[in-house]
C-alpha positions in Angstrom: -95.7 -78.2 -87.7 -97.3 -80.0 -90.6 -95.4 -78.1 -93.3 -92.1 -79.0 -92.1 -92.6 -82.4 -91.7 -94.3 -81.9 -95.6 -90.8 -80.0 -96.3 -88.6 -82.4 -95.1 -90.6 -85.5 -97.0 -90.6 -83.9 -100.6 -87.9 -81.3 -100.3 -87.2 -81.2 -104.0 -91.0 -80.0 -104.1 -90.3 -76.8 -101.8 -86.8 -76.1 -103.9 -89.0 -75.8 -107.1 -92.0 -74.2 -105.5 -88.9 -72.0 -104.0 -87.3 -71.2 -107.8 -90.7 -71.0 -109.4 -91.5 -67.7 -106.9 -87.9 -66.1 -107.3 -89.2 -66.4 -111.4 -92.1 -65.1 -111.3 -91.3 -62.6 -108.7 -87.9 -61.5 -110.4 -90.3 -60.9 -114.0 -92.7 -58.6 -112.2 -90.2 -56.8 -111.6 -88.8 -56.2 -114.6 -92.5 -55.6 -116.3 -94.0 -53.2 -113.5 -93.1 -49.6 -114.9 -92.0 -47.2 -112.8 -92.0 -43.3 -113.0 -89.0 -41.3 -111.6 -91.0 -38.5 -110.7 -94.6 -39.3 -110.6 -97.3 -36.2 -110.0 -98.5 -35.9 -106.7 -100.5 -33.1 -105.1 -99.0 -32.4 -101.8 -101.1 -31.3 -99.4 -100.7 -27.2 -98.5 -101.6 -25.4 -95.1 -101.9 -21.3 -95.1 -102.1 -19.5 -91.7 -102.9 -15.8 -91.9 -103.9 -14.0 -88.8 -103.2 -10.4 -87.4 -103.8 -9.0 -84.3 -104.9 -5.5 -84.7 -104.7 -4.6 -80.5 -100.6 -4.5 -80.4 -98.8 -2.7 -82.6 -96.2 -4.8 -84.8 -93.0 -3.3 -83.8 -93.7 -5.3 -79.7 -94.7 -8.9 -81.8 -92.2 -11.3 -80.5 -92.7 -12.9 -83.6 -92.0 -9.8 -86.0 -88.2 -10.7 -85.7 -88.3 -14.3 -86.8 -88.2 -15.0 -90.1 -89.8 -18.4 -91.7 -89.4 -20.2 -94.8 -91.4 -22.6 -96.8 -90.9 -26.1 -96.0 -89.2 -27.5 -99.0 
């Protein structure tokens, strides 16, 4: 409660404190670089199993088909 009462006694303070951060803020903006498409190493999880006891024609699987996830 004590920064409003602050607020409302120097408010000219708070406008320019206010306009000083939208400055400075607004300039790091502008000077942080950025990179359209930066290089990163997504992470890649490979499954392989068989089962030798059924033959692969009965798989209920065998008929589905499955595609990468990109």
């Amino acid at each position: 409660m004590w920064i409003v009462r602050l607020a409302l006694r120097r408010a000219y303070t708070f406008v320019v404190l206010a306009v000083l951060i939208f400055i400075v803020g607004s300039l790091s903006i502008l000077r942080t670089p950025t990179d359209i498409f930066p290089n990163i190493d997504i992470p890649v999880v490979s499954i392989v199993w068989s089962l030798t006891a059924f033959p692969r024609r009965t798989w209920p699987i065998a008929s589905r088909r499955t595609t990468s996830a990109r």
